[in-house]
C-alpha positions, 0 to 999 in steps of 0.5 A: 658048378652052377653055385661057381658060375653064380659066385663069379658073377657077383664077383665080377660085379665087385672086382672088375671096372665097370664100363658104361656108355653114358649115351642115349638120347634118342630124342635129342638131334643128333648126326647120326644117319641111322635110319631114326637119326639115334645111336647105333645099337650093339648087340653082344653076341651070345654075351661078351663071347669073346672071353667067355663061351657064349651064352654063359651066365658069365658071357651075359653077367661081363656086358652088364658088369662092362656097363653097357647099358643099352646093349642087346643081348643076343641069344641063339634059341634052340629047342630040346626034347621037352620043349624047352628053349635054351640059348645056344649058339648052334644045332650041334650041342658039341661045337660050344660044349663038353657034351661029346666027352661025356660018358652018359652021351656016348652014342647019341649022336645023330645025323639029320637033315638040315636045309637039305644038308645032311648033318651029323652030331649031338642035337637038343632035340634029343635031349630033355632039359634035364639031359642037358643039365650035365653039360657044360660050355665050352668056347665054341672058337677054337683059337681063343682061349679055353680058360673059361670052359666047363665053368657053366652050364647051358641056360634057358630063354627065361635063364637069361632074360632073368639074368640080364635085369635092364639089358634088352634081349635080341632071340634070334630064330636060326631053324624053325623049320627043323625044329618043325620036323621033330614035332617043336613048335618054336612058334608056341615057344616064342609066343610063350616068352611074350606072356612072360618077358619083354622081347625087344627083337626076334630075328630069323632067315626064315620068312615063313616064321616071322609071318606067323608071329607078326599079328600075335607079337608085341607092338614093343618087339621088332622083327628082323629078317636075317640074311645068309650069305647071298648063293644061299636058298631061303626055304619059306620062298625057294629064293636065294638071300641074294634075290631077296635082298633086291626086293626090299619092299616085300621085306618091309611087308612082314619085318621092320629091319634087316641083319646082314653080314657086313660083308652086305654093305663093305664087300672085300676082295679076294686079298681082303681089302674093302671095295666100294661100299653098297648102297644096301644101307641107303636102299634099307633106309629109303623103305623104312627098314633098319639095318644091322650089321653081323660078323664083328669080331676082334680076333679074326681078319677083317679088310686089311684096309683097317690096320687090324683096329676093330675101332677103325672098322666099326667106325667105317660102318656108323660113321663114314659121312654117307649113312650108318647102320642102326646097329652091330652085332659082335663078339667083343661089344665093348669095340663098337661102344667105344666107336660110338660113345668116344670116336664117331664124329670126332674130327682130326681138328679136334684138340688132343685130349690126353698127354701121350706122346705117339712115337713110331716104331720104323714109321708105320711099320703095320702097314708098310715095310719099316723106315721105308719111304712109305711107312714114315710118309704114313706115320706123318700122315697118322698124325705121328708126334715123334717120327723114329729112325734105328740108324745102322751103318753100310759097308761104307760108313753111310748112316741109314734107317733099318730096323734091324742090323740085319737085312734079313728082317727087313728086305728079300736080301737072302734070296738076292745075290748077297746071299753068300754073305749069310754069316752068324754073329752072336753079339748081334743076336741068334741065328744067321744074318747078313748085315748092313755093314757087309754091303754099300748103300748102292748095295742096299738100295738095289734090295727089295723092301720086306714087311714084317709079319710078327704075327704070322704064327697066328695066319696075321699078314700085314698088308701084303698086297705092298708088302715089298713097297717103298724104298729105304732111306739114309738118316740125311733123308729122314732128318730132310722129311721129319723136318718139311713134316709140320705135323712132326714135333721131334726125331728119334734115332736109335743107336745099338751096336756102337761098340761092336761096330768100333771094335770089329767094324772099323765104323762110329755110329755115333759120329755118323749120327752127329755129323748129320744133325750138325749138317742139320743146322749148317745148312741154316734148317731149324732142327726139331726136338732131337731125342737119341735113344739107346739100351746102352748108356755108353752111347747116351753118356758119348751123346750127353758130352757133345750135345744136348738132345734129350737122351732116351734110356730102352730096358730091353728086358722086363723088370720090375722095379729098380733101385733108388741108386739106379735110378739116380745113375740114369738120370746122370745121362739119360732124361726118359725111359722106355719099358717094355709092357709087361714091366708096366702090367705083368702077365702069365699066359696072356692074363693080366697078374697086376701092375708094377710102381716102376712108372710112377717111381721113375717119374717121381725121379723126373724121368719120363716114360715111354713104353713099347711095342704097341700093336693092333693085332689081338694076339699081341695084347693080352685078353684082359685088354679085350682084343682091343688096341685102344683100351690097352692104349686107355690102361698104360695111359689113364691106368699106368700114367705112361707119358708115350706109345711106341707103335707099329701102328701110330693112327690108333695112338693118335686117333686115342688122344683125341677121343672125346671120353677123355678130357671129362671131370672126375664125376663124370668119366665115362665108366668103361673108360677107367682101367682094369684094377691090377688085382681085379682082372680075368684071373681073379674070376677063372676057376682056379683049376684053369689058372695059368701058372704062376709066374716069377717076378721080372728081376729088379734093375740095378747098377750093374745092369746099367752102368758100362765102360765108355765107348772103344776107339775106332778101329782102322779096317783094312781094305775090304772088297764091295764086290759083294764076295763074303767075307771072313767075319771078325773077332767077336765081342762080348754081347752088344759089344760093350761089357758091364764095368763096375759101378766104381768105374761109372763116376770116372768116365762121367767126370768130365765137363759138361758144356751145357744142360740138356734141352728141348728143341 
């Protein structure tokens, strides 16, 4: 197993991207408000241990790979019974390891005291080195994943100081005092590794041993008193972390920096939203102490406030115009590298950097209720480029902007007096609904917004404290914001169930959506960049014969790859496309397989390509990406050559075009700011025992998936009652409402004039 972790890591080295920061100057001037005016520091936690379990050879070798070259690597030192000192995250062997499944440790766990705590488990001071030799690691956070354990083995103090060659090495002494009670001195130890290595930082929340090693350390070796959370009692002083904090000038006399829980300088209120920042920072600074910040993590809560964009919170901390910490301490390092390498003092005058066209999904959808008043006025002042509104149609026949047809997703309809309209549709997708056409606008204003939560599975809320805000708007509305929003550089309006909605409604989306625009300009406004989108090319085809907007074709399903001749039948009504991401880098169990061509085929068509959904939450990027929006942002754009985002979250996408790693000549691209290699990702370095299974290759796009028969007539309803009673549902239709003809069929409908072009504007 150790030969395995070995070969990995060379592996690694070869296959993966490297990323490097390309900064340090810490003598040039600089605005940063670090307490010696350099960059911040970034501490990897036990390695990148984020993806890896921590403190593995592979955790530590990913930093190095990544080229973050002056990062800190963090190692928690435990003792074993023999002295030695191992990198290891917690007292108990068994919370990042294989240890209690193993036969030769069954019955050897113990309990001891610890602080005054009782604690049961398996520690390393019953265990010689060679006892633990056995075990193996394990990801010691239960909701990541598991792919990399039982890959390596616990490594020693010297293991990892060997290991991470240039890199800088941060020990952090939790329990000396425990330590101390089963006759191990970490005193010696510690003072042993400075004969032997060069130590740039020595951590620990107990006073009494960072006294004990002041005068013998190295002048190159700072001290950093750790700080537990406040209620907590310090056992060299009998004070709590709280009281201890307020006396900063006794600190100063035995450390040079302070770590704390960010939690210390941005506290969060019961509903996880940021208070005013402290003035800890600032406080630290005046007595000469620096300051590093603990408790990053991408894939767990942080403050609502951030839109779920580790970036976004690693800027708050070093980049905020009142100070900075010297530096912080995280599980995905890679986040706080980009924040200062790409991010920090970058301006929204900056001049946009990259192509990528930000279009929204429902407005600002992660933060408020989607096509709600609220989450547009967002999306504008995002910086969106093309605001988006899913048009659906009301009972009578008003155009208004949801993101669904069913009221269900979007609003508290199923617990209002419409609930007896709940009726099941097949065309319009599973399940029960209660749909827009069962009620009038009036109907539908009167309806409490609901945000949607896509990821509530994994305990993932979207800014819950305005989950129900905002108001829903008509498509004149929207068209009358888009159009007063400078900023905003098109519209885009979605169209889907036209063909059910003529057939069994009585109600034409698509004259509802053109009269609107055309209102536009009768009343003498000077319409923006106009672009309709649709999964169905009937629609586009309709909109093709009575305008001239740019005409956007949606693959609502993956693939990989399409026909020449399919190609060329889309270009017949359609001038972009927009993919799902797995047709653009496919995936098995949430690990990159590779890249497709199907985008820069497209393009070679002239068809421009959009790809959607992008979002902050971790879970909805796969690990390769690093739980982090922005480099999945970097991988369609600089890897895939994508020419839009379609968002949740437009502020992430448009802060991205203006990062200052963008932009730069060839020889000098920031390394971590190139792709993933589509064969060179996490899977080619898992133990094959841990490969997620093989998956079949997304189907090719044909004309048969793409050409249909022209839209149906109106059908005339009869009269219908607003009352609010339900209603005996129609006839149904084949699915969307619009079967797929054969392709001899498509040239007969599209054989009719065209009166012009199609054009921008």
């Amino acid at each position: 197993m150790c030969n395995f972790g070995s070969l990995l890591v060379c592996l690694l080295l070869l296959c993966l991207p490297v990323f490097a920061s390309g900064r340090r100057s810490s003598n040039r001037t600089t605005p940063w408000l670090t307490l010696h005016g350099n960059e911040p520091l970034v501490i990897a936690r036990g390695g990148f241990s984020g993806i890896f379990p921590e403190s593995s050879s592979y955790a530590y070798g990913f930093v190095n790979v990544l080229g973050l070259s002056d990062a800190i690597n963090w190692c928690d030192v435990q003792l074993t019974k023999d002295g030695t000192g191992i990198c290891f995250r917690d007292l108990r062997l068994e919370n990042s390891s294989n240890i209690n499944f193993l036969p030769a440790f069954e019955n050897k766990s113990n309990t001891y005291p610890v602080n005054g705590v009782s604690m049961q488990g398996w520690f390393s001071v019953d265990f010689t080195f060679s006892d633990l030799e056995k075990v193996s690691l394990r990801q010691g956070i239960y909701s990541r994943s598991e792919r990399f354990d039982d890959s390596y083995k616990i490594l020693t103090v010297q293991d990892v100081v060997r290991q991470i060659g240039p890199l800088g090495i941060w020990l952090n002494i939790q329990h000396d005092a425990f330590f101390s009670q089963h006759n191990l001195s970490m005193k010696s130890f510690v003072l042993s590794v400075f004969r032997t290595a060069i130590v740039d930082f020595i951590s620990s929340p107990e006073v009494n041993f960072l006294r004990s090693i002041l005068a013998r350390k190295p002048t190159t070796t700072k001290l950093v008193f750790q700080f537990l959370s406040q209620d907590e009692v310090e056992p060299s002083t009998n004070q709590t972390y709280g009281s201890l904090l307020r006396n900063l000038t006794f600190i100063k006399t035995f450390a040079s920096g302070i770590l704390i829980p960010k939690t210390y300088i941005w506290p969060v209120d019961e509903n996880l939203y940021l208070q005013p920042h402290t003035s800890v920072v600032l406080d630290a600074h005046r007595e000469g102490l620096e300051v590093f910040a603990s408790g990053f993590a991408n894939d767990n809560l942080f403050a609502y406030n951030f839109s779920y964009d580790p970036v976004a919170e690693s800027l708050s901390f070093i980049d905020n115009g009142n100070f900075s910490v010297d530096g912080v301490l995280s599980d995905f390092p890679v986040t706080p590298s980009l924040a200062i390498a790409c991010f920090a003092h970058v301006g929204k005058n900056v001049s946009v950097q990259a192509k990528p066209l930000v279009i929204s999904s429902n407005g600002s959808s992660g933060d408020y209720t989607g096509c709600t008043d609220l989450a547009y006025q967002q999306a504008i002042t995002d910086g969106v480029d093309v605001l988006d509104c899913p048009v659906q149609m009301s009972q009578d026949a008003m155009p208004i902007c949801l993101g669904s047809i069913n009221l269900i997703e979007s609003s508290t309809v199923a617990q209002s007096m419409f609930s007896n309209l709940t009726t099941s549709i097949p065309e319009l997708g599973g399940g029960s609904g209660i749909f827009t056409f069962s009620l009038t606008w009036t109907q539908i204003q009167s309806l409490t917004p609901a945000i949607s939560n896509p990821f509530a599975d994994y305990g993932l809320f979207r800014n819950p404290k305005f989950k129900n805000a905002g108001k829903f708007m008509t498509l004149p509305e929207f068209l009358a914001l888009a159009n007063n929003a400078s900023s905003v550089s098109g519209v885009l309006i979605r169209i889907e169930n036209a063909a059910y909605l003529a057939e069994n409604q009585g109600l034409s989306v698509t004259d509802a959506v053109l009269d609107a625009l055309r209102n536009v300009s009768q009343n003498d406004q000077t319409m923006k960049k106009v672009m309709i989108q649709s999964t169905n090319s009937s629609v586009l085809v309709k909109f093709k014969e009575e305008s001239n907007y740019e005409l956007v074709y949606k693959l609502d399903q993956d693939k990989r790859d399409a026909d020449n001749s399919t190609i060329e039948d889309i270009k017949k009504f359609a001038t972009s496309v927009v993919l799902t991401k797995a047709s653009v880098f496919p995936y098995s169990k949430s690990y990159l397989t590779g890249m497709t061509g199907f985008v820069p085929k497209l393009q070679a068509f002239r068809l421009s390509v959009y790809v959607e959904l992008f979002r902050n939450e971790f879970c909805s990027q796969v690990w390769d990406f690093l739980a982090d929006a922005t480099v999945e942002i970097n991988n369609f754009v600089v890897g895939a050559g994508i020419d839009g985002v379609v968002t949740d979250f437009p502020r992430t996408a448009v802060r991205y075009k203006r990062n200052r790693c963008l932009g730069l000549s060839s020889n000098k691209t920031l390394e971590f700011m190139k792709p993933v290699r589509p064969n060179g990702g996490l899977m080619s370095v898992m133990n094959p025992s841990k490969l997620p299974p093989a998956q079949a290759p997304s189907p090719v796009l044909t004309e048969g998936d793409v050409v249909e028969l022209p839209l149906p007539t109106v059908l005339e309803k009869g009269p219908t009652s607003d009352t609010g009673n339900e209603t005996t549902p129609p006839a149904l239709s084949p699915r969307n409402g619009q079967p797929k003809a054969l392709v001899c069929n498509f040239f007969s409908y599209l054989a009719v004039p065209i009166a012009s072009t199609l054009a921008l504007f």
